[in-house]
C-alpha positions as YAML, in Angstrom:
chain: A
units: angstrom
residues:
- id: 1
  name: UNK
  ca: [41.91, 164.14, 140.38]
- id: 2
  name: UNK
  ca: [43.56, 161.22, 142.37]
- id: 3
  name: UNK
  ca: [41.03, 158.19, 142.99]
- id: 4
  name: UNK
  ca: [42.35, 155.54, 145.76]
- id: 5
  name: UNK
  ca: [41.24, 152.23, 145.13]
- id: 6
  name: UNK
  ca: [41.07, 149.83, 147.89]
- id: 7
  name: UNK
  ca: [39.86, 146.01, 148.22]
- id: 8
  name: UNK
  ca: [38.85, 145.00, 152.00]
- id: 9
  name: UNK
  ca: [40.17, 141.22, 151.56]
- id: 10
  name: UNK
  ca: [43.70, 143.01, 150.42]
- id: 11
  name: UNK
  ca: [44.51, 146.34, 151.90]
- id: 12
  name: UNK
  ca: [48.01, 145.79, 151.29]
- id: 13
  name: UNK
  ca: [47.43, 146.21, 147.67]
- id: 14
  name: UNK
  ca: [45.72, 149.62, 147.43]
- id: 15
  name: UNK
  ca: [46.32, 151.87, 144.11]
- id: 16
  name: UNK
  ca: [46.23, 155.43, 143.82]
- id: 17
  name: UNK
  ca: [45.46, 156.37, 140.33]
- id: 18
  name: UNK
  ca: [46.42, 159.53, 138.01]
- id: 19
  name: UNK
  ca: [44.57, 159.72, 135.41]
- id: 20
  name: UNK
  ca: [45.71, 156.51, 132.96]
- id: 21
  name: UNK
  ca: [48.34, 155.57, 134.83]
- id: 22
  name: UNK
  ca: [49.14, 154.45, 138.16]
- id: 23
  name: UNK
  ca: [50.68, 156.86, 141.16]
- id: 24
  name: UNK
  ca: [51.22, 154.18, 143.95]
- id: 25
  name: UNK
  ca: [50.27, 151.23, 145.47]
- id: 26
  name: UNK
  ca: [51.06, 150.04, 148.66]
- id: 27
  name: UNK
  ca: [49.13, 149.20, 151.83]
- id: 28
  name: UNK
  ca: [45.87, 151.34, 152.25]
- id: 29
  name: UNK
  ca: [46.56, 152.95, 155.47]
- id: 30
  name: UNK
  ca: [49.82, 154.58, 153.93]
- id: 31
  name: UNK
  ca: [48.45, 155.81, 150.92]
- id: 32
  name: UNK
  ca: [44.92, 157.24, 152.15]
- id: 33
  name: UNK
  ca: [47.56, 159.55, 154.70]
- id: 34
  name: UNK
  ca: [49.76, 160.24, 151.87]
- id: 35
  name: UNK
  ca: [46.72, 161.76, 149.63]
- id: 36
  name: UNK
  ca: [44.37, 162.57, 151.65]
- id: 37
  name: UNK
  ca: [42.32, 164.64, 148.99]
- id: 38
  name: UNK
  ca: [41.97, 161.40, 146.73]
- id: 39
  name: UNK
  ca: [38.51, 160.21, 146.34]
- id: 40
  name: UNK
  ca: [37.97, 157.07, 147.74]
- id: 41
  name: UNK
  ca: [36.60, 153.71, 146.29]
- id: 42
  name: UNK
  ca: [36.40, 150.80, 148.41]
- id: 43
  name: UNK
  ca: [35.12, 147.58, 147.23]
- id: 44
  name: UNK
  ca: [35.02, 143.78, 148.66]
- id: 45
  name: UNK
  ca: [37.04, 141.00, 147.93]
- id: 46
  name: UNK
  ca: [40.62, 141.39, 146.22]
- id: 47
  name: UNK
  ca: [42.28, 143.83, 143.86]
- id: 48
  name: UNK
  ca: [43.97, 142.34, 141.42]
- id: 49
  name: UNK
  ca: [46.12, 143.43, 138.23]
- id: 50
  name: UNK
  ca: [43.61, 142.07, 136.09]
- id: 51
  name: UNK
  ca: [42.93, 139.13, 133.55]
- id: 52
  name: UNK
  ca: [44.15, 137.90, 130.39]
- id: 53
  name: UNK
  ca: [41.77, 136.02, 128.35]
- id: 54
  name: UNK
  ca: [43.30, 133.94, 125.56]
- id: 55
  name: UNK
  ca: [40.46, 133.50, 123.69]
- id: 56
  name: UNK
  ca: [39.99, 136.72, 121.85]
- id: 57
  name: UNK
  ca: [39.22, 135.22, 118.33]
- id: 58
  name: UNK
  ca: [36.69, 132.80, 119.58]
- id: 59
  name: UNK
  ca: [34.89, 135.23, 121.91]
- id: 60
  name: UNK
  ca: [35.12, 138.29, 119.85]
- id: 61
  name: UNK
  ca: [34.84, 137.02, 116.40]
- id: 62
  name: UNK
  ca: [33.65, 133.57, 115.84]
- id: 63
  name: UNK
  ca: [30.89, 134.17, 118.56]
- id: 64
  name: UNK
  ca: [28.04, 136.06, 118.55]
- id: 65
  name: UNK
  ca: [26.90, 137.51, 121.58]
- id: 66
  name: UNK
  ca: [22.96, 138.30, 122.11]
- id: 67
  name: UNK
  ca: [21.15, 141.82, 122.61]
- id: 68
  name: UNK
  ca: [19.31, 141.57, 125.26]
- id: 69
  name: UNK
  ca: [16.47, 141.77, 123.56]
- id: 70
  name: UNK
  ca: [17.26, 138.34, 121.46]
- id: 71
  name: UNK
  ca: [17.55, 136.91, 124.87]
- id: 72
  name: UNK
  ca: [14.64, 135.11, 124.57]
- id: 73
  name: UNK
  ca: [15.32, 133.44, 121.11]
- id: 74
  name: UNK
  ca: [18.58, 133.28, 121.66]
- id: 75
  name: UNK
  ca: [19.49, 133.04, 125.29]
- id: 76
  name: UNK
  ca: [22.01, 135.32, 127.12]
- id: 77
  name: UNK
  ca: [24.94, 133.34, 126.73]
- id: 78
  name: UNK
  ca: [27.70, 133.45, 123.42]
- id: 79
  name: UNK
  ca: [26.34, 131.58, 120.79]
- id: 80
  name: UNK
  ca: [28.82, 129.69, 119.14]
- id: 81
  name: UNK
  ca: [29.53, 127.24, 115.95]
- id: 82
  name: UNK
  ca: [27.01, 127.27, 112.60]
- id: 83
  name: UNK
  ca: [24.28, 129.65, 114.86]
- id: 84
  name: UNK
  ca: [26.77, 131.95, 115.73]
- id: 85
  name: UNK
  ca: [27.73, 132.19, 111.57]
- id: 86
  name: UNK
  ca: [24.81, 132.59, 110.36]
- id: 87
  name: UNK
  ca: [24.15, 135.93, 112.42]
- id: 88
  name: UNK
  ca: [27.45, 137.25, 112.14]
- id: 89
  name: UNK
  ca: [27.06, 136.53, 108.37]
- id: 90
  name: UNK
  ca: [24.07, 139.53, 108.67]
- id: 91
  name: UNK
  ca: [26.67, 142.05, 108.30]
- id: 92
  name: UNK
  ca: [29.49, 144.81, 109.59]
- id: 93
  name: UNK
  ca: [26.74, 146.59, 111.88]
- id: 94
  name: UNK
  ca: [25.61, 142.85, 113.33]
- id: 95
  name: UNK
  ca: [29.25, 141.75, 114.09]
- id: 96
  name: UNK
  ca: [30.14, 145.27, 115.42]
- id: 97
  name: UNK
  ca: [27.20, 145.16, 117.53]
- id: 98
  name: UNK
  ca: [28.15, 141.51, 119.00]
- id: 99
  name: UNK
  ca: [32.22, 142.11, 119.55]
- id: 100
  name: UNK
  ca: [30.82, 145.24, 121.69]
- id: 101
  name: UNK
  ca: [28.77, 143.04, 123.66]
- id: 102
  name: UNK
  ca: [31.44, 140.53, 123.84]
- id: 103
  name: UNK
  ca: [34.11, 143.42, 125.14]
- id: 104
  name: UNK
  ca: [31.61, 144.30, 127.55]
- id: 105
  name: UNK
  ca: [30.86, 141.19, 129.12]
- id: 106
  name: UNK
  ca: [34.91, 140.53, 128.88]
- id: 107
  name: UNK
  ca: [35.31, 143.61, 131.17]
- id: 108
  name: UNK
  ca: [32.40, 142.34, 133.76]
- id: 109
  name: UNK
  ca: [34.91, 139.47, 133.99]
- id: 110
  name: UNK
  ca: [37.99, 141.10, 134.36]
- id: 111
  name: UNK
  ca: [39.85, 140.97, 131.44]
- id: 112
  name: UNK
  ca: [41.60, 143.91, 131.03]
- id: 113
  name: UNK
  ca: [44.05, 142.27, 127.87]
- id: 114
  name: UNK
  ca: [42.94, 139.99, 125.29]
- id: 115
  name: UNK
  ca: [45.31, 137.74, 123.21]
- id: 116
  name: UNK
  ca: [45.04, 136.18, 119.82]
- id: 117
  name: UNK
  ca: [45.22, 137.52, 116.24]
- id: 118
  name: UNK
  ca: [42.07, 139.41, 115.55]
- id: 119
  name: UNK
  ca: [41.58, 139.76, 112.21]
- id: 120
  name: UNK
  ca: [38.07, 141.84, 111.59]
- id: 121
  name: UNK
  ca: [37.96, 145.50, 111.92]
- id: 122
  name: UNK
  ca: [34.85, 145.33, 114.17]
- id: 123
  name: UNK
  ca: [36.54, 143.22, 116.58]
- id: 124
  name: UNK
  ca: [39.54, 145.47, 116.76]
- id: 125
  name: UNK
  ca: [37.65, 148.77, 116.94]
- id: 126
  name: UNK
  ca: [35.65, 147.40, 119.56]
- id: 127
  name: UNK
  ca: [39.10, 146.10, 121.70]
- id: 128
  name: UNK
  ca: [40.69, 149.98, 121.06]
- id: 129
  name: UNK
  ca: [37.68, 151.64, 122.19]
- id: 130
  name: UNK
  ca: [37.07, 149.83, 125.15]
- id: 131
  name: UNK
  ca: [41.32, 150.52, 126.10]
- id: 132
  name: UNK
  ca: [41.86, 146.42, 126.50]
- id: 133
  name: UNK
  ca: [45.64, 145.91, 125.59]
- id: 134
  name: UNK
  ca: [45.83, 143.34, 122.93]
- id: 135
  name: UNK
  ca: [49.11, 140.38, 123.61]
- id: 136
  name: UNK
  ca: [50.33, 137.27, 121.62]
- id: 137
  name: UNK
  ca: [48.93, 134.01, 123.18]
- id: 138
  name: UNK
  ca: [50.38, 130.57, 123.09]
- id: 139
  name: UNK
  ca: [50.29, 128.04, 120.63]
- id: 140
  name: UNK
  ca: [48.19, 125.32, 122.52]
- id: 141
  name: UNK
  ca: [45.20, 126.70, 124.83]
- id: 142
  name: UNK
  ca: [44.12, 124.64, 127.36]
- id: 143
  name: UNK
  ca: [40.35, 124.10, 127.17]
- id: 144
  name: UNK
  ca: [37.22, 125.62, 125.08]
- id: 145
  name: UNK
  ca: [36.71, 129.70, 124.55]
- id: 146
  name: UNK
  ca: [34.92, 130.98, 127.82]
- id: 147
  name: UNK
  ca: [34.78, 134.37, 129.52]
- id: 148
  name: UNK
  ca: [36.66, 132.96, 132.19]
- id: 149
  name: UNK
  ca: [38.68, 130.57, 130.86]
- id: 150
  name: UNK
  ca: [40.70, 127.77, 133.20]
- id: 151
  name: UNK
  ca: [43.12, 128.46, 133.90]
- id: 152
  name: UNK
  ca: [42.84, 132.26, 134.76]
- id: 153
  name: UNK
  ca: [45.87, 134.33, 133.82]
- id: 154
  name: UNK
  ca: [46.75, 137.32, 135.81]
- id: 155
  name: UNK
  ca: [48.95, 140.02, 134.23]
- id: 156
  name: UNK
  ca: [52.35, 141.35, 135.57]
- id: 157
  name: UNK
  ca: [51.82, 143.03, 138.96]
- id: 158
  name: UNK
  ca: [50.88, 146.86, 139.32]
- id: 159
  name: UNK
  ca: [53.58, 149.32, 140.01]
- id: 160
  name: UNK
  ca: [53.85, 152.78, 139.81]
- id: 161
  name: UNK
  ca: [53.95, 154.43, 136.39]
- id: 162
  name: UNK
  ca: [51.84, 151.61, 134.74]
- id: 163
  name: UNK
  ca: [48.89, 151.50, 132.64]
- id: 164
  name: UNK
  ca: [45.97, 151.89, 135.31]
- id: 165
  name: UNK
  ca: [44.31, 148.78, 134.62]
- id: 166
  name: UNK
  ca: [43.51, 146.32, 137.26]
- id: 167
  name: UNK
  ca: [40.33, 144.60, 138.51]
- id: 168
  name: UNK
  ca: [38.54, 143.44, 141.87]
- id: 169
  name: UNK
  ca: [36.87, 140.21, 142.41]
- id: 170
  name: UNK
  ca: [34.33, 139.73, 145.58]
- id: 171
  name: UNK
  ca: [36.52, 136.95, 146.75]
- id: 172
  name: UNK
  ca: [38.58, 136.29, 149.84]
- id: 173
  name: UNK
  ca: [42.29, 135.27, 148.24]
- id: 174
  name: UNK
  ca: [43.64, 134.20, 145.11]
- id: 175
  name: UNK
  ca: [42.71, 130.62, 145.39]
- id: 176
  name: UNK
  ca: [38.89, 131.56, 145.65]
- id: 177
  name: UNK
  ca: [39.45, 133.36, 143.08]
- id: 178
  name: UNK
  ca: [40.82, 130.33, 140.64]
- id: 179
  name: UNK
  ca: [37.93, 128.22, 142.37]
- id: 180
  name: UNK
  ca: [35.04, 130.59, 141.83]
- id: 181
  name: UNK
  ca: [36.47, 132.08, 138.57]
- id: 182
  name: UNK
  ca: [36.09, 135.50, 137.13]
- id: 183
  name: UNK
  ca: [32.46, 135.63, 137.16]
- id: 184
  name: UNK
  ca: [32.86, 136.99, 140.44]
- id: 185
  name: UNK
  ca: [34.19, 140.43, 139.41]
- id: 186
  name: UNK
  ca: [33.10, 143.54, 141.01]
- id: 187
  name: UNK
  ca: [34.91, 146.31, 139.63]
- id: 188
  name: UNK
  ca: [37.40, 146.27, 136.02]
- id: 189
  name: UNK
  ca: [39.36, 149.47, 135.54]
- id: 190
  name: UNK
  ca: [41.10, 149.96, 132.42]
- id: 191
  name: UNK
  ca: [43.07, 153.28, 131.27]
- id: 192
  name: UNK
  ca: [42.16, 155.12, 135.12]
- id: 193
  name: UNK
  ca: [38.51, 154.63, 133.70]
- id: 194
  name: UNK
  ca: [35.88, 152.67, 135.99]
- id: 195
  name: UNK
  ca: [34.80, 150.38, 132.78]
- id: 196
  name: UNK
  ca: [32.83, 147.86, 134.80]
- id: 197
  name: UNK
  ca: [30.95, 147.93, 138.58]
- id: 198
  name: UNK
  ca: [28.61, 145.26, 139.22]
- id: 199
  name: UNK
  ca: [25.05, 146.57, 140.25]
...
């Protein structure tokens, strides 16, 4: 089944998608008339191909990121340095448990690609499973390990035949976008799949 995904800030960059991969994109208008059978999903802000976030080590493996129910012993935020260690030091099923957590959150910020060497089977399981490509990074990054790092990296744009995997951010352009950060992420799409939609 075809699924039409359109952004009200950007109409002009609607995506029809079939099954992984993408069919079209182009304004809305023109697609929704050229499949009219494809179910529809409108959301605010911007569609976007998505975010790279550099820090895939550091978020996925050298962090630990809380159950919920630690949240009040350990907060809700990725717990980093000695902390962060000592309970991924508990075990395979403890630093499973956190790079799944740490995928999802990636995904309620848009990433759809992560980049850096990960080395730990739990990590990498957790990266395949979820469908986030994996790409090389640079040599110097330019600030600390965050969810939505500064400066944000968009991929390549969408085109037909591509890997469906694209986000939307409840903002009004790009430049809100870089101002308010990826926090503001509405929807994340990764292999055709709706992997994230804020509640």
């Amino acid at each position: 089944m075809l699924t039409l995904h359109t952004a009200d800030a950007s109409p002009e960059t609607a995506v029809v998608v079939d099954g992984a991969h993408i069919a079209a994109v182009g304004p809305y208008e023109r697609l929704a008339a050229a499949h009219p059978g494809a179910r529809l999903r409108r959301w605010p802000g911007i569609l976007t191909p998505g975010l790279l976030n550099p820090y895939g080590p550091e978020l996925l493996e050298q962090a630990y990121h809380p159950d919920p129910r630690e949240a009040d012993r350990l907060g809700t935020e990725p717990v980093f340095g000695e902390r962060a260690r000592a309970l991924l030091a508990a075990g395979p099923s403890a630093r499973g448990a956190s790079a799944r957590r740490g995928v999802q959150r990636m995904l309620a910020h848009g990433t759809v690609a992560v980049a850096g060497e990960l080395r730990g089977r739990e990590a990498l399981d957790a990266v395949r499973r979820a469908g986030l490509a994996l790409a090389g990074r640079p040599a110097a990054l330019p600030g600390p390990a965050a969810l939505s790092p500064v400066p944000l990296v968009l991929l390549p744009g969408l085109g037909p035949g591509k890997p469906a995997r694209f986000a939307v951010f409840d903002v009004p352009d790009r430049d809100a976008l870089v101002r308010d950060g990826a926090s503001t992420c509405v929807a994340t799409v990764v292999a055709g799949r709706l992997v994230y939609r804020r509640r």
